[in-house]
KETOR-892516 format. One record per residue: x, y negated, z negated of N, C-alpha, C in turn. Coordinates in steps of 0.2 Angstrom, whole numbers. Layout:
<gupas>
(gupa (X, Y, Z), (X, Y, Z), (X, Y, Z));
...
</gupas>
This chain:
<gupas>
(gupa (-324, -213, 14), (-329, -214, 10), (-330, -208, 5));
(gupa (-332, -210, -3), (-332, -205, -8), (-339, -202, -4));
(gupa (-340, -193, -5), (-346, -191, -5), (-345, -188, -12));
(gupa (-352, -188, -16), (-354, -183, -20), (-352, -175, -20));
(gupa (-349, -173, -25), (-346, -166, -24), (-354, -161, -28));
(gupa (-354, -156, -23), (-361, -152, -24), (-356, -147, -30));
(gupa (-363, -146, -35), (-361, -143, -40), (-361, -134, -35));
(gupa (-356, -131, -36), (-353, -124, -35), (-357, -118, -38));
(gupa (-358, -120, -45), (-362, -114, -46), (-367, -118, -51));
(gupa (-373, -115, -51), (-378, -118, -54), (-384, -111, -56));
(gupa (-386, -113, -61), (-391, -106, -67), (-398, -112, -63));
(gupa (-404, -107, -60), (-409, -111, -58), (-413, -107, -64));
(gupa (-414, -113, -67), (-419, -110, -74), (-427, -108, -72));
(gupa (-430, -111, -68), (-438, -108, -66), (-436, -103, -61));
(gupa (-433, -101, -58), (-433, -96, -58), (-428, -87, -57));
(gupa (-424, -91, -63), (-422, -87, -66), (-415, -83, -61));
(gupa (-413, -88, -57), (-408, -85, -51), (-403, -88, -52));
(gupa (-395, -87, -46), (-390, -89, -50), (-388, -93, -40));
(gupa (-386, -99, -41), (-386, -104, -36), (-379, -104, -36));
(gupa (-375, -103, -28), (-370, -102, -26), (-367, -106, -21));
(gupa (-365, -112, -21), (-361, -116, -15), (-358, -109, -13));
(gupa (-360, -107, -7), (-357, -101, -1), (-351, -104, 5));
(gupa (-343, -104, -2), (-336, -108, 2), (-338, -104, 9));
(gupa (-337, -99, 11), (-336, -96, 17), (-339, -100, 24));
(gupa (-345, -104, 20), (-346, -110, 26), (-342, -114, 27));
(gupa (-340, -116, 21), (-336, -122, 21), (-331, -123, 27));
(gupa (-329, -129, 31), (-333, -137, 28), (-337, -138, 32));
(gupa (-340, -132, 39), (-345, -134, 41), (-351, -136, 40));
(gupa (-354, -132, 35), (-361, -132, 33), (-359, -128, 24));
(gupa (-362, -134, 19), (-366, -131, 14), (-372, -130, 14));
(gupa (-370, -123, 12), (-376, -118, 12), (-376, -115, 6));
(gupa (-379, -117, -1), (-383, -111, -5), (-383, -105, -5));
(gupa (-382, -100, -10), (-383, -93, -10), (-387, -91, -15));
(gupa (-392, -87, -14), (-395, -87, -20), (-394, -78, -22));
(gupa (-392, -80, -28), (-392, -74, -30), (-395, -71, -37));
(gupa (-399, -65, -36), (-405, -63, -42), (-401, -57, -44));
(gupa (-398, -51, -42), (-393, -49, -48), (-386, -48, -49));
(gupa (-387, -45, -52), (-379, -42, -52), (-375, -41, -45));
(gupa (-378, -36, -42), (-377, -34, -38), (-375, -40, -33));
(gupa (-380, -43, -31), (-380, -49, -28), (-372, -53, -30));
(gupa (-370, -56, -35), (-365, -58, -38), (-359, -55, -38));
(gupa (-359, -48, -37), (-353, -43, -36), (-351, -44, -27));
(gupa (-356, -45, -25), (-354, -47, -17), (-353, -53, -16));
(gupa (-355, -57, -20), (-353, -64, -18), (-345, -64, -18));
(gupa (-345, -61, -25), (-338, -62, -27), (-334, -59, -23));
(gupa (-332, -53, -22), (-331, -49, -16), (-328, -52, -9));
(gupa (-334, -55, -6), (-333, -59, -1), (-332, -66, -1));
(gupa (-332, -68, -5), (-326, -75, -8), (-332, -79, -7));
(gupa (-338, -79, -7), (-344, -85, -8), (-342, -90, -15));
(gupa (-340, -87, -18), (-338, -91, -24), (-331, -87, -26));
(gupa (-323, -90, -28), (-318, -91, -28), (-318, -96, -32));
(gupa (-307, -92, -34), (-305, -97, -39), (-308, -96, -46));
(gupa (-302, -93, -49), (-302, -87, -57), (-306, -91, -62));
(gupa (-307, -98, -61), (-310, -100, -68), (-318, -97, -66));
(gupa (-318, -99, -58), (-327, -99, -56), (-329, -92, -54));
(gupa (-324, -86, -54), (-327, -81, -54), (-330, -79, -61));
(gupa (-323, -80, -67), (-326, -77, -73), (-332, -82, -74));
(gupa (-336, -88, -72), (-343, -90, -73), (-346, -86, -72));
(gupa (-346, -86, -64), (-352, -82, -60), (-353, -75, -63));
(gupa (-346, -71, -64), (-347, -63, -68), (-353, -65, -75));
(gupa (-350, -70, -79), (-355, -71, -86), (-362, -73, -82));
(gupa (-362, -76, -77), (-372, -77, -76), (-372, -70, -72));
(gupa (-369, -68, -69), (-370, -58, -66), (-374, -55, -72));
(gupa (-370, -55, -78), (-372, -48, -83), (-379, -53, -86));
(gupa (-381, -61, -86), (-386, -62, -90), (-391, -60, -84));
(gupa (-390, -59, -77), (-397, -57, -73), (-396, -49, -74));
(gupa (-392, -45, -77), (-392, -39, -75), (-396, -37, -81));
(gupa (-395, -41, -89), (-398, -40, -95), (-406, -41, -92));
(gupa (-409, -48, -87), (-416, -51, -86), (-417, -45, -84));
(gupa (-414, -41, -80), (-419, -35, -74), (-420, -27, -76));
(gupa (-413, -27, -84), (-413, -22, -88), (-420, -22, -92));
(gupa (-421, -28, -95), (-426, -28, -101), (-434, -27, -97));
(gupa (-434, -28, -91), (-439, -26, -87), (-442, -20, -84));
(gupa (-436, -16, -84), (-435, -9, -83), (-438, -5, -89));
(gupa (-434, -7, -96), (-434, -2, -98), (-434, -8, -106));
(gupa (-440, -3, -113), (-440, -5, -118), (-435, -2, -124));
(gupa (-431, 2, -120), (-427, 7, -126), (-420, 2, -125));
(gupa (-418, 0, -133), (-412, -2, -130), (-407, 2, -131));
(gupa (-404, 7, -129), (-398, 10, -127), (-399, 12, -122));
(gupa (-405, 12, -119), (-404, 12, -110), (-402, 5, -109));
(gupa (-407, 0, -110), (-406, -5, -108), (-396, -8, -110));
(gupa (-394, -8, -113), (-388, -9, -115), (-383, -5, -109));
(gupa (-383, 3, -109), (-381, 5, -104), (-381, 1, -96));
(gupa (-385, 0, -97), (-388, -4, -89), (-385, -10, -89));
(gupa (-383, -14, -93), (-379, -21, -94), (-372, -16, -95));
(gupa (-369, -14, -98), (-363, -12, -99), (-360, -6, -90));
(gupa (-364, -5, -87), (-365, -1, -78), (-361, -9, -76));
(gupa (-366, -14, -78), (-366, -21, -72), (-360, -24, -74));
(gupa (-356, -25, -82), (-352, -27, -83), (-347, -22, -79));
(gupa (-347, -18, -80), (-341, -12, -76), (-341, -13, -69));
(gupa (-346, -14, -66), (-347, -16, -59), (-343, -23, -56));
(gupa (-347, -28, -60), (-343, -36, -59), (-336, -34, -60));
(gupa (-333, -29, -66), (-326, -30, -67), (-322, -28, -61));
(gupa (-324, -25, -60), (-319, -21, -53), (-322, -25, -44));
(gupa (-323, -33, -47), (-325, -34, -41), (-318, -40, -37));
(gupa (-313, -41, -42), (-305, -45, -40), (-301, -42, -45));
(gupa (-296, -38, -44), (-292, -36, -49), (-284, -43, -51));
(gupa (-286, -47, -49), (-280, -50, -52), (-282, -56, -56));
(gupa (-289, -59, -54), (-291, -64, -59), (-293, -64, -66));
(gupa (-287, -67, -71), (-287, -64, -77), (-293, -67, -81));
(gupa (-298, -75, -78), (-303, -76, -80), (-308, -71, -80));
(gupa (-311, -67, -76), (-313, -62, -74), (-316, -59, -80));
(gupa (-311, -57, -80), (-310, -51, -86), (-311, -54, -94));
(gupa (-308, -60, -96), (-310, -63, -103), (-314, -64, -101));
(gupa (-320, -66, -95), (-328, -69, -98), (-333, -63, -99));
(gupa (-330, -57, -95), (-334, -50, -95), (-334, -49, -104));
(gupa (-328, -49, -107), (-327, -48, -111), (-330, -53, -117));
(gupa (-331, -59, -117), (-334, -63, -119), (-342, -60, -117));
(gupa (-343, -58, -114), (-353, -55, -114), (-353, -50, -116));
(gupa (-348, -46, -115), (-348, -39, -121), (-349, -39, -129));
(gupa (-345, -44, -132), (-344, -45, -136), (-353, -46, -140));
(gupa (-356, -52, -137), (-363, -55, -136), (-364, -48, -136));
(gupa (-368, -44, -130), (-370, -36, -131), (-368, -33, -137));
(gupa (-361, -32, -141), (-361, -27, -145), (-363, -32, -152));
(gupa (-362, -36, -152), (-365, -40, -158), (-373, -40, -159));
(gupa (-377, -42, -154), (-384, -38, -154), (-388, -33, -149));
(gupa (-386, -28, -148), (-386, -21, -147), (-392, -19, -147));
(gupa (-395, -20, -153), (-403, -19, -156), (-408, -24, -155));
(gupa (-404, -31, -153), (-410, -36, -153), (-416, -36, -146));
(gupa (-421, -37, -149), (-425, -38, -142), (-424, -39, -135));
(gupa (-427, -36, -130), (-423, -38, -124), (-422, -45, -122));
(gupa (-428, -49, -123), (-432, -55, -123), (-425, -59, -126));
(gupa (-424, -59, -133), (-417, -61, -135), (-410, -59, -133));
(gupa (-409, -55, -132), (-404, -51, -131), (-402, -56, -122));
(gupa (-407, -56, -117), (-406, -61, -113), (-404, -69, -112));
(gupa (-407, -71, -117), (-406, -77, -119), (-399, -78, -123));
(gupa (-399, -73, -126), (-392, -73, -129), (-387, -73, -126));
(gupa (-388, -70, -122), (-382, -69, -114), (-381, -75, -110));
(gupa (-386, -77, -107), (-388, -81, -106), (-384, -89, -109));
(gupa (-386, -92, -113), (-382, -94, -119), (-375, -93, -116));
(gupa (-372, -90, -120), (-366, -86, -116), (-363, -88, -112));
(gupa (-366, -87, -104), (-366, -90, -98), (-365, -97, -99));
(gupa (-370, -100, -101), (-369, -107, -103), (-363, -111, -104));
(gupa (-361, -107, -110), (-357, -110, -112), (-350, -108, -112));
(gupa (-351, -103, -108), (-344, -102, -104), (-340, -109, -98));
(gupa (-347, -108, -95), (-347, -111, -90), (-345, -120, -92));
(gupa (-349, -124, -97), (-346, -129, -102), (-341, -130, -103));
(gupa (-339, -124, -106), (-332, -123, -108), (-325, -126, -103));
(gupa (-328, -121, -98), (-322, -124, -94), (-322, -130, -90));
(gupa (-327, -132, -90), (-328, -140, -89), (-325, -144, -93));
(gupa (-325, -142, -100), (-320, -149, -105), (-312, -144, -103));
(gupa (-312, -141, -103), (-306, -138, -102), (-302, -139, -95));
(gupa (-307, -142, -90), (-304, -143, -84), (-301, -153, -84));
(gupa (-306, -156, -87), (-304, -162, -92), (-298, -163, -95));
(gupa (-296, -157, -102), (-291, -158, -105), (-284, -157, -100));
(gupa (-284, -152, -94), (-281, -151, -91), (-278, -158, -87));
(gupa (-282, -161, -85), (-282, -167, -79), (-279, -174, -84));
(gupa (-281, -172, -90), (-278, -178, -93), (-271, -175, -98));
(gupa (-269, -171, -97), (-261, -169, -99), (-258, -169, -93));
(gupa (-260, -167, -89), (-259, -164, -82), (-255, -173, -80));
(gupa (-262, -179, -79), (-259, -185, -76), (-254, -189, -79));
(gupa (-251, -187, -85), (-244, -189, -87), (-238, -188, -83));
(gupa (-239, -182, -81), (-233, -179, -76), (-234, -183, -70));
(gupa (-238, -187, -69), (-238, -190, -62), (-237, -197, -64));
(gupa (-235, -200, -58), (-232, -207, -56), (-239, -210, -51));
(gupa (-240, -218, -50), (-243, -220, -46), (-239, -220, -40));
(gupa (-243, -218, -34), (-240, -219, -27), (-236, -210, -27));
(gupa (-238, -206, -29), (-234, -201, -29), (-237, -198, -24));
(gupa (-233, -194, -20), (-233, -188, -16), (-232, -182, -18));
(gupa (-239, -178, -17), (-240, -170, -20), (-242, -166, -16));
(gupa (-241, -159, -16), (-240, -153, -11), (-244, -150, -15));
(gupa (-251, -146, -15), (-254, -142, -15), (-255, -136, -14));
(gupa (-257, -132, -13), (-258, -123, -11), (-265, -120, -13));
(gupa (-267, -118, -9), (-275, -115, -9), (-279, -120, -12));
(gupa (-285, -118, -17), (-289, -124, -19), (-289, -123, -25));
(gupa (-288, -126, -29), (-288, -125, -38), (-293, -133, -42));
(gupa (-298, -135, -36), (-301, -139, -39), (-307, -138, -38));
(gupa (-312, -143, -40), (-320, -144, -40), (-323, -136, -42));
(gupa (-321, -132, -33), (-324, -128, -29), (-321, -122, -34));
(gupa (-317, -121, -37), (-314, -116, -39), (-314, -115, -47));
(gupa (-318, -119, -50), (-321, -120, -55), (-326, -121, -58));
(gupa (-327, -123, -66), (-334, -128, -70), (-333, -133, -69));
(gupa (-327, -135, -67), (-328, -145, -69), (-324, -146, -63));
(gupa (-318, -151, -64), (-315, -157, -60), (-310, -150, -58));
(gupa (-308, -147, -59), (-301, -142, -57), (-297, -139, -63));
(gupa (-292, -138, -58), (-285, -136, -63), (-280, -140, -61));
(gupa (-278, -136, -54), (-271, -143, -52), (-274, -148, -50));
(gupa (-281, -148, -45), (-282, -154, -45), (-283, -161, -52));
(gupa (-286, -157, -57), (-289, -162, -60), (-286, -166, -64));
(gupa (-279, -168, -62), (-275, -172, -65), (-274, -178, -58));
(gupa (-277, -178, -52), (-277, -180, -48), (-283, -185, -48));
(gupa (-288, -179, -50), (-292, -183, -51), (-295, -189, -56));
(gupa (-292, -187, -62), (-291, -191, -69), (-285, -199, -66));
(gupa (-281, -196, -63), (-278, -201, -61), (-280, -205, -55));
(gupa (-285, -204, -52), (-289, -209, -48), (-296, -214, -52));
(gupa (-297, -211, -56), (-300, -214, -63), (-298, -220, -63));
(gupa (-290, -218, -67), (-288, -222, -72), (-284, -227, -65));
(gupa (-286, -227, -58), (-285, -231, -55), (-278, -230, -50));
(gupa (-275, -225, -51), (-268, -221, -48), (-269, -218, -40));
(gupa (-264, -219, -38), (-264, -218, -31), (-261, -215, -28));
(gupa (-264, -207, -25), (-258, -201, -22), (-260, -200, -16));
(gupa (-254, -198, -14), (-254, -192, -6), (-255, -187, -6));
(gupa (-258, -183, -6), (-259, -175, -8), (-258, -174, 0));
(gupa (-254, -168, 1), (-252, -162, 6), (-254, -157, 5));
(gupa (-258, -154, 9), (-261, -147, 9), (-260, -140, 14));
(gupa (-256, -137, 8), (-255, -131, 14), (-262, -129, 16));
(gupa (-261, -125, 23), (-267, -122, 27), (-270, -115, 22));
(gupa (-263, -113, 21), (-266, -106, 15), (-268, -101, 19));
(gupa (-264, -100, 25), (-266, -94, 26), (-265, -87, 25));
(gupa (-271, -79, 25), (-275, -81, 30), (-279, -83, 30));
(gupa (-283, -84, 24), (-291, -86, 24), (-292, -95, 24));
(gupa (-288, -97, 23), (-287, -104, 25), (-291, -109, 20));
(gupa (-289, -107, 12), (-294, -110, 9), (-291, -119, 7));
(gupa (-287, -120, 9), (-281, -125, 8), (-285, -130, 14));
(gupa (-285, -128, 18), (-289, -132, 26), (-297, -133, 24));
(gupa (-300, -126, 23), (-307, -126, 23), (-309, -132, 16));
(gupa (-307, -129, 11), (-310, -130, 7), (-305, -136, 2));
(gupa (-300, -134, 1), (-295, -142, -3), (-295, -150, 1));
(gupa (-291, -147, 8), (-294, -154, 12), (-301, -157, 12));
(gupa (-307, -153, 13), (-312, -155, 13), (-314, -160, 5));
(gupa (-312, -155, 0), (-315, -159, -6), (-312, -164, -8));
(gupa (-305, -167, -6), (-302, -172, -6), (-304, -178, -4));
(gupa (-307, -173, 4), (-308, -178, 9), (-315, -182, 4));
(gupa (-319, -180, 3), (-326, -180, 1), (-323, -186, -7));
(gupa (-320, -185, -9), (-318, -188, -15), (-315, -194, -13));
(gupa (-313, -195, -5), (-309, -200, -6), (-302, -203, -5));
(gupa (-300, -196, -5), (-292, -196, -9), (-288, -194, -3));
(gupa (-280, -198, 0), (-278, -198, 4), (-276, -191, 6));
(gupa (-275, -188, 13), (-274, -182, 11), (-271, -181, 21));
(gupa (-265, -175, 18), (-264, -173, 23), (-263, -166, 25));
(gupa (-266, -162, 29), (-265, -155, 28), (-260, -154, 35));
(gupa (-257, -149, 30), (-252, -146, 36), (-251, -140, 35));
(gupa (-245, -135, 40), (-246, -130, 41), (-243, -125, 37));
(gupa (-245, -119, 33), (-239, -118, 29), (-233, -116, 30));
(gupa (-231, -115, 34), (-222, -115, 38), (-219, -121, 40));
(gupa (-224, -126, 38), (-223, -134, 39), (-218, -136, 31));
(gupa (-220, -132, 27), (-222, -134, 19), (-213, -137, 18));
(gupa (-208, -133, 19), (-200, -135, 18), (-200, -141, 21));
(gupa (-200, -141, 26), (-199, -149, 32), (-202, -154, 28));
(gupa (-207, -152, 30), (-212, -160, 25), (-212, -162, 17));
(gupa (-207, -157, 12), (-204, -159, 7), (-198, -163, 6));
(gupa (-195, -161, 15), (-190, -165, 15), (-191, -172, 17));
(gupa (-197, -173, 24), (-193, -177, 29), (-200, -183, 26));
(gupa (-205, -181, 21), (-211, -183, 19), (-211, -186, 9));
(gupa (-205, -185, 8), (-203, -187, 1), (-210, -185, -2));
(gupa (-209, -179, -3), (-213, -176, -9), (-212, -175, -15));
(gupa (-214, -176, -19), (-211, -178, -26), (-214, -173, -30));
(gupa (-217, -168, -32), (-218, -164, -35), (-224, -159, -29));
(gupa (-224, -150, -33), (-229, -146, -32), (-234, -146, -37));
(gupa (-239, -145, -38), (-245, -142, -43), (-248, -137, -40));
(gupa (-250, -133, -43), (-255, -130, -39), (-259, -125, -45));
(gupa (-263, -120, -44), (-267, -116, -52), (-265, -110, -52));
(gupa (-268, -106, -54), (-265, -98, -56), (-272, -93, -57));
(gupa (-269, -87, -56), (-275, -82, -57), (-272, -78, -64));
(gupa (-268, -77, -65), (-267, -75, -69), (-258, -75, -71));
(gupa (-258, -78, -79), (-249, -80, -81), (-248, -75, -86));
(gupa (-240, -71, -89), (-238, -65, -91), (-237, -71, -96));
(gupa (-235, -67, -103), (-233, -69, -108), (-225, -73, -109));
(gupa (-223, -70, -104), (-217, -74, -101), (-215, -81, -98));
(gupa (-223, -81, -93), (-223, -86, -90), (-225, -84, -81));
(gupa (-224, -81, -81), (-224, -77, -72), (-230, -78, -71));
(gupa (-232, -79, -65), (-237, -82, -63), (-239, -79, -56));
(gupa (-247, -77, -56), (-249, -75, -50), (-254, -79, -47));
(gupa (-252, -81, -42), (-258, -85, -40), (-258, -85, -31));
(gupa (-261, -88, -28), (-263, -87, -20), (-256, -85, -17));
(gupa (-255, -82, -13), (-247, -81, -8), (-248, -84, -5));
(gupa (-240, -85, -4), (-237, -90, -3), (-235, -98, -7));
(gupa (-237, -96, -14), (-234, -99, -20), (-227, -97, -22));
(gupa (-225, -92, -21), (-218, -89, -21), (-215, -95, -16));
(gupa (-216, -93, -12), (-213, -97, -6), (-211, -105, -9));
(gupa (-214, -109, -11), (-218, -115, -14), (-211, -114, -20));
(gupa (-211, -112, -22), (-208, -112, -30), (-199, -112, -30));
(gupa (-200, -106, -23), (-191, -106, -21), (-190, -113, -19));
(gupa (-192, -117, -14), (-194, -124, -9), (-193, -129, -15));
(gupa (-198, -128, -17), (-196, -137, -24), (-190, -135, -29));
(gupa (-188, -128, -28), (-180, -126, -33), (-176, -129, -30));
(gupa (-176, -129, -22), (-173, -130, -19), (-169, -138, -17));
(gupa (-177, -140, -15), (-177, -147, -16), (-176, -152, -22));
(gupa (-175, -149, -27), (-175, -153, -35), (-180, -155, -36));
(gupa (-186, -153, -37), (-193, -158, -36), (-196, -153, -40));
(gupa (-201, -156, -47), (-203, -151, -52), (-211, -147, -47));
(gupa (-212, -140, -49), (-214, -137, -48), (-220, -135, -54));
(gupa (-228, -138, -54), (-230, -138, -61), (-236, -131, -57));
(gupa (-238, -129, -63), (-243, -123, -64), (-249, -127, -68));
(gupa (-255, -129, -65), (-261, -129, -70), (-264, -125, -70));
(gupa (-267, -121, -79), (-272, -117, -79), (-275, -117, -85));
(gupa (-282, -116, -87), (-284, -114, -93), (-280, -109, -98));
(gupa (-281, -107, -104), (-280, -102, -106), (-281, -97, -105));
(gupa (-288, -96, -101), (-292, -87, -100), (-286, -87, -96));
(gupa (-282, -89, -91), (-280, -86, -86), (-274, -81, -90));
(gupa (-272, -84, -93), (-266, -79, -99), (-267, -73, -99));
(gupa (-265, -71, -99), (-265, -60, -101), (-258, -61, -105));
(gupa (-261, -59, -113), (-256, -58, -119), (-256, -51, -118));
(gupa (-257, -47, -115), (-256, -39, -113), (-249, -38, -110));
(gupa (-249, -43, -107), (-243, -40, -101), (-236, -47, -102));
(gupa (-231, -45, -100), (-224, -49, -101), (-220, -49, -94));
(gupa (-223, -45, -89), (-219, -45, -85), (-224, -47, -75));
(gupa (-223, -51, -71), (-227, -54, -67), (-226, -43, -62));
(gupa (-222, -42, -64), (-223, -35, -60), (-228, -33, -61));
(gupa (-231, -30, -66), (-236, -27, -70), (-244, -30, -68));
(gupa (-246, -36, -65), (-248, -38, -63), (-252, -36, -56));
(gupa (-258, -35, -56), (-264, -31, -51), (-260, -35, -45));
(gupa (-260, -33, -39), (-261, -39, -37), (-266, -36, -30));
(gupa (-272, -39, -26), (-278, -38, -23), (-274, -38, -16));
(gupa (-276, -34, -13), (-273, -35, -3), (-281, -36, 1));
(gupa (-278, -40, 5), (-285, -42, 9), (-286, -37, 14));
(gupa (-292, -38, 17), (-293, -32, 23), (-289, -34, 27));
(gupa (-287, -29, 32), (-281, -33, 39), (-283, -36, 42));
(gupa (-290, -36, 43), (-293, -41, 49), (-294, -49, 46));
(gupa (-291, -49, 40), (-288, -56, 38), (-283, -59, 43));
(gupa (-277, -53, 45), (-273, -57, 48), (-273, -54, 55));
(gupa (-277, -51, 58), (-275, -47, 63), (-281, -49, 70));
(gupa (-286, -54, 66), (-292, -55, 69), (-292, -61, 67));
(gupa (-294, -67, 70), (-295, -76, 71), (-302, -79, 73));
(gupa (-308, -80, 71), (-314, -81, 74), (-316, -78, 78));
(gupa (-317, -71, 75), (-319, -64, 79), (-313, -62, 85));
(gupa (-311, -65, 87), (-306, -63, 92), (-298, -57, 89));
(gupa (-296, -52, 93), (-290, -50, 90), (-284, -53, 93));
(gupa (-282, -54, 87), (-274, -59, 87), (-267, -56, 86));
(gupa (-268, -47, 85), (-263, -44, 85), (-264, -37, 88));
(gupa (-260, -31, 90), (-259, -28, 95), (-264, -20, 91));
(gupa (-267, -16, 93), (-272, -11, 88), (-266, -9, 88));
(gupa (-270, -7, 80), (-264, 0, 74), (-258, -3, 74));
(gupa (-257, -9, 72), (-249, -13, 71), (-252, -12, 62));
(gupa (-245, -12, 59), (-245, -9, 53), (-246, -17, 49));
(gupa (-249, -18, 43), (-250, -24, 40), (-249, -23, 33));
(gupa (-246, -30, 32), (-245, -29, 23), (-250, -38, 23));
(gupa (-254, -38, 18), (-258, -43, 18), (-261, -45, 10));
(gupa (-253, -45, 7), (-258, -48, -1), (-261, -52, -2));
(gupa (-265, -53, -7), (-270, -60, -5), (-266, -64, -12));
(gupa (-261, -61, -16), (-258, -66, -21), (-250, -62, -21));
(gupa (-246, -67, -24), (-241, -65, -24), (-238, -68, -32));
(gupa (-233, -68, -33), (-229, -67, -42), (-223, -74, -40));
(gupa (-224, -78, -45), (-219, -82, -46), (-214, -83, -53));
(gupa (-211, -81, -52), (-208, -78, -59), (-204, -85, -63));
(gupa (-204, -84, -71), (-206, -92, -73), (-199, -96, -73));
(gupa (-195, -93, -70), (-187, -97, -69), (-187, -103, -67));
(gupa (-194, -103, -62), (-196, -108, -54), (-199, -113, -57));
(gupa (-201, -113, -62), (-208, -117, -64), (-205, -120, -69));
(gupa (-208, -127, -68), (-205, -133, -73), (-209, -132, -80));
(gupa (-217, -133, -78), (-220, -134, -85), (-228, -129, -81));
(gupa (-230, -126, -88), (-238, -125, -87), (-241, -131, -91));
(gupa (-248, -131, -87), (-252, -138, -90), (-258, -134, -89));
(gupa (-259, -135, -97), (-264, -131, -100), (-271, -137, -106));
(gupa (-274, -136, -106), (-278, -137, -108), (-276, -140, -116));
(gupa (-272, -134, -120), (-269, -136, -127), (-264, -143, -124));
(gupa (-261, -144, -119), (-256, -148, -120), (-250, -145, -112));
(gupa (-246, -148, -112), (-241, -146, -108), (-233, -142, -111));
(gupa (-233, -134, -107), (-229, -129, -107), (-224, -130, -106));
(gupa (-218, -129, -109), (-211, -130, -106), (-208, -122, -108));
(gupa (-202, -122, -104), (-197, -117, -106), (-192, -118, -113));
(gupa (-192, -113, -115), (-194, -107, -111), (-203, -103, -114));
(gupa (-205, -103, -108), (-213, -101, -109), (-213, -97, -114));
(gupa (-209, -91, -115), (-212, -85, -121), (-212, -88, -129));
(gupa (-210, -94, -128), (-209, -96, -134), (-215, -102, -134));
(gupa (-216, -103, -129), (-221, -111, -128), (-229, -106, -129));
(gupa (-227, -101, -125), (-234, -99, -124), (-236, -96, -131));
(gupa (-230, -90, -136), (-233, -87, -141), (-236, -93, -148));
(gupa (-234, -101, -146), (-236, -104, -153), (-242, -106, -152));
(gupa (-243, -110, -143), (-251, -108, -143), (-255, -102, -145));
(gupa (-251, -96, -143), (-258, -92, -144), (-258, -90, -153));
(gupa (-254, -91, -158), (-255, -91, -163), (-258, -97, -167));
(gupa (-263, -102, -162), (-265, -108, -165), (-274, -105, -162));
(gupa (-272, -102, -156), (-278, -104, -152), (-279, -96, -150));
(gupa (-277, -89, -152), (-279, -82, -149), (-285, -81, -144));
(gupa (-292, -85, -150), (-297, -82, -146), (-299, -83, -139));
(gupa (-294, -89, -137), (-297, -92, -131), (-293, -90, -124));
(gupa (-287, -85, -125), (-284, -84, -123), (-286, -79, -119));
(gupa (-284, -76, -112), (-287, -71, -109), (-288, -64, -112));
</gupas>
């Protein structure tokens, strides 16, 4: 049975708060978060109540328009008041260093703050604000153009392998990799989607199966060590998944255990697609090395539903993304259209058509 899917992040305009589906329930209990400032919203992020690079760089843009609301309250001088937005900007940014969202929508509010610096606080708010908005819009038709480039590459009746969540929940709109799945339930098409479990945090189980399930849409979760077998013995026909941040070359960083994913459909001859908006690009960097990448607490892996599940002081490597370098990867599907190899070349004509929109 379809269920309605609860809007993830939502601006509560009377009273001026910022409304947060809290995944960490999920799919037990939706539960709301309510968040009134910055602060508030540097831990959300932090503690993965809201995830997934499109939907962090939103939440950081409504972060800095509650940080401007509580500045202009404090203080009527604006180069205090600006400092104090430019503190909370700096704050949210150091709150996931590998989502290259993140970082273009901080910088998209910066931009808003340095273009009116002077103007009243009252407007100066609204203007940010605004901002928020339209960030958040933004990626909404953005997550649309993806879903509708994206459903060409599929077939009806296709069988598809996922990894972590890259839809609904992890953005403004319909997804990334998901929303070609979803476009193509639209238009009336019918898949199998396979969902790895994504461990540790399990967003693949908690959160993709769930939003599937609630959508409607056939689905099978399985175990990530399951992922090679079930490509063979389950005739999968393509991977998709989304990203947190793509080099100029094409390398891509997204959940671990996407490496894994990318050798597996090399292996198996089965194209291997990347969805992502533009902000996730960094025209800064060329090489997937170069890229941050975030390592989770050990008691990600070392502890199971409070209980420990490994031996104390056993040594832990636990990054929470990892680097797929663009050899692996058949095409990115982006927004502008779909990417092919060789990427430095696909990517640089977009960004000569499109710069501003790019991370």
């Amino acid at each position: 049975m379809r269920q309605k899917m609860p809007e993830p992040i939502q601006w509560e305009i009377e009273t001026n708060t910022l409304q947060l589906l809290d995944q960490t329930r999920l799919p037990v209990r939706m539960v709301n978060l309510t968040c009134r400032t910055h602060i508030d919203v540097c831990r959300a992020i932090k503690r993965l109540s809201v995830r997934g690079a499109p939907a962090i760089g939103i939440a950081a843009a409504y972060g800095v328009s509650l940080a401007a609301f509580h500045a202009g309250l404090e203080t009527d001088e604006p180069a205090q008041r600006n400092q104090m937005i430019l503190h909370a900007i700096r704050k949210l940014s150091e709150t996931r260093p590998t989502a290259m969202n993140l970082f273009w929508a901080l910088n998209q509010m910066k931009e808003v703050l340095s273009d009116h610096k002077d103007a009243p606080s009252d407007e100066l708010a609204s203007l940010l604000l605004r901002k928020a908005y339209q960030i958040h819009e933004d990626d909404r038709h953005r997550c649309e153009q993806i879903g509708e480039h994206g459903v060409e590459l599929l077939h009806d009746r296709y069988r598809i392998l996922t990894h972590c969540n890259a839809g609904v929940l992890a953005t403004g709109g319909i997804g990334t990799a998901l929303a070609p799945i979803y476009v193509g339930r639209q238009r009336g098409m019918i898949f199998h989607l396979f969902v790895d479990e994504t461990r540790p945090l399990l967003q693949g189980s908690r959160l993709t199966a769930w939003e599937l399930t609630q959508a409607g849409i056939d689905v099978t979760l399985i175990s990530d060590n399951t992922a090679a077998y079930a490509i063979r013995k389950k005739n999968i026909q393509c991977v998709i998944l989304g990203a947190d941040r793509i080099t100029t070359h094409g390398d891509v960083a997204n959940k671990i255990g996407t490496y894994n994913l990318a050798i597996l459909a090399k292996e198996h001859a089965i194209p291997f697609y990347v969805a992502a908006p533009l902000s996730t690009f960094d025209p800064t960097i060329a090489s997937g090395d170069d890229i941050p990448i975030e390592q989770h607490d050990e008691v990600a892996l070392t502890e199971s539903f409070g209980k420990r599940m490994a031996p104390l002081r056993v040594k832990t490597f636990v990054p929470a993304f990892d680097v797929t370098p663009h050899r692996y990867i058949t095409a990115i599907i982006t927004e502008k259209g779909i990417l092919r190899p060789p990427f430095r070349d696909a990517i640089a004509r977009v960004r000569a058509d499109c710069d501003g929109e790019f991370g």
